[in-house]
N, C-alpha and C positions, 0 to 999 in steps of 0.2 A: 761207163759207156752205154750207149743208147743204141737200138737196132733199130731203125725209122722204117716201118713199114705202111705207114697211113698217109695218104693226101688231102689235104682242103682242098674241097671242087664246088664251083660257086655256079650255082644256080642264075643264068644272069636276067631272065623273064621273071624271077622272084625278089631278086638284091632291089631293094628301094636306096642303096645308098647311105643308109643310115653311122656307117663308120663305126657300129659297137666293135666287131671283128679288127678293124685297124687299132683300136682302142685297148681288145685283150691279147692282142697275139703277143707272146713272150720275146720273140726276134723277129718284130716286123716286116715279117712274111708276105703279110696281105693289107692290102692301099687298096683305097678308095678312090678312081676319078671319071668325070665325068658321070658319077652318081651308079659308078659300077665297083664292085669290089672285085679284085684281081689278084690274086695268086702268086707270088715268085716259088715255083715248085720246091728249086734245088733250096730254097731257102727252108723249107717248112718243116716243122719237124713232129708235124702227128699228135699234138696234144689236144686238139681236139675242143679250144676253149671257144675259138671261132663257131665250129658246131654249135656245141651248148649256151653260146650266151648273144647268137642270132634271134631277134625278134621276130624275123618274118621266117625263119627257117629256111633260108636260101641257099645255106653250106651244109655239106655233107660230106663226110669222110669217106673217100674211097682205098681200096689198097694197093700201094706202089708195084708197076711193075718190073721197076728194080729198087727192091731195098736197098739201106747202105746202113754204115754204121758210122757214129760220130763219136770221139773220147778224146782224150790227151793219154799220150802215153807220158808219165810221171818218170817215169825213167831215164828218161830226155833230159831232166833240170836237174840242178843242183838240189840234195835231198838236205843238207845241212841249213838251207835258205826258205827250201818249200818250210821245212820246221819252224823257223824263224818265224815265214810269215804268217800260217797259222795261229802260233803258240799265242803274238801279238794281237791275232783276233780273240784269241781266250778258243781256239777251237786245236783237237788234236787232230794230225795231219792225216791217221786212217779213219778220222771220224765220219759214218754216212751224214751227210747235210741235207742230202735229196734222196725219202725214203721211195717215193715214186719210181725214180729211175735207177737208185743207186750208187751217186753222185759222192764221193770223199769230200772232203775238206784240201788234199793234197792234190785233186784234180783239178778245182776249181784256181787255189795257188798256181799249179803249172802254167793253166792258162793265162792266169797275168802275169806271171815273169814272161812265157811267149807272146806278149802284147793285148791280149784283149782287155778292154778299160772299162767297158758298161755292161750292166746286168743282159743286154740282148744278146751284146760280141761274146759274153764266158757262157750264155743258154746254150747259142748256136754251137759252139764247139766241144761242149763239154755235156747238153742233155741237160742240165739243171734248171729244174722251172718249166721242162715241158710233161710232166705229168700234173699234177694238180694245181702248179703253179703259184700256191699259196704260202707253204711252211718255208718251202727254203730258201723264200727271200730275204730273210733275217741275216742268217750267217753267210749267206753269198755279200750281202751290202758290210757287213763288219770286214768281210775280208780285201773286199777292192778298200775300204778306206784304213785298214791296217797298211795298205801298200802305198798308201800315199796319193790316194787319187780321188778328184775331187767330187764327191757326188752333185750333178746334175737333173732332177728330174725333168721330165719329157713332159711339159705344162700340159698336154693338150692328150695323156697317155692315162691310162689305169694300172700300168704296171707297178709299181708301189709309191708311197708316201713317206717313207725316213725310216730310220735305225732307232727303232723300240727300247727302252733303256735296258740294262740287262743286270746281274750280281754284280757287276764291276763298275758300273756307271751308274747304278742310284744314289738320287741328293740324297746328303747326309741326315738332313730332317725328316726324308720319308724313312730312313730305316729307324732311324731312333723313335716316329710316330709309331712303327708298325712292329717295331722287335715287344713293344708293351702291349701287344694284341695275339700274341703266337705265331712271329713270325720269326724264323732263322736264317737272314738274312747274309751272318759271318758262316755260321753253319756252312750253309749252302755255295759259300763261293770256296769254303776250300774244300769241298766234294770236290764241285767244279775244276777247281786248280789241278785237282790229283789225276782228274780224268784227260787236262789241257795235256799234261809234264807225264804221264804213262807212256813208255819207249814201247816198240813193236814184242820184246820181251817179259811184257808185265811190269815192267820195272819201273817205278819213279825217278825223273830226270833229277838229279842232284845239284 
């Protein structure tokens, strides 16, 4: 859960228009028209990337004067499924995915069993990808496509570029090239594995 207490507030005697801000915002918050960039408030959720990746410096974060809070409550979905579709990503369901916000692996699950399909619909309701916006695009996009759902990128977006290979999905040649250089490649996926199939108990799922 996320407690959104900041606003993008847009300088509009500064905004040249330039669309970098409609380009980084994680839930396309903020559009560009008529050569002005604009705001959807309730939309926004305080990450601040709009700020810091303004050329002209025309946005500025101010503070809400009614916070809110956005999460999923996990409790709400089937806990035998949220598992399922984690374990599928190769991700464990109380695993943090979003160190920024503090975002699970079971949160972001929920929100796609309750409908959201793209990385901006599970941000907005889940907080994932509105603090640094960087790391936890990986396992947020492993898990929409463990669900079945077809990744689309946004051509004209800087919000990410595809699903990085991972211990379970590299070619057979790169690991046989690199296991001859000191890498531990089997090693390291059945760390991994142990850390996916660990129950809320300690326990390895059998």
């Amino acid at each position: 859960m996320k407690r959104v207490t900041l606003l993008a507030e847009v300088q509009q005697d500064v905004c040249r228009g330039c669309k970098v801000c409609e380009k980084v915002c994680p839930v396309y918050a903020i559009s560009v028209t008529d050569r002005k960039a604009k705001v959807k408030e309730d939309e926004c959720r305080g990450c601040t990337n709009c700020e810091s990746r303004c050329p002209f410096h025309a946005i500025k974060m101010v503070k809400r004067e009614k916070p809110f809070t956005i999460g999923v409550d996990v409790s709400q979905y089937d806990s035998g499924k949220i598992r399922e579709l984690c374990e599928k990503a190769h991700l464990n369901p109380e695993q943090v995915i979003c160190y920024c916000v503090g975002v699970r692996a079971e949160e972001v699950a929920a929100a796609i069993m309750a409908g959201a399909k793209t990385p901006d619909q599970i941000s907005s309701v889940t907080g994932i990808r509105t603090g640094c916006t960087i790391e936890c695009i990986q396992p947020l996009l492993r898990l929409i496509q463990a669900a079945g759902i077809e990744l689309k990128r946004d051509e004209n977006g800087w919000q990410w570029y595809g699903v990085t290979p991972t211990a379970w999905t590299l070619p057979e040649d790169v690991v046989q090239k690199y296991n001859k250089r000191g890498f531990y490649f089997e090693e390291d996926k059945q760390l991994l594995d142990r850390v996916v199939h660990t129950n809320p108990e300690g326990e390895e799922k059998k």
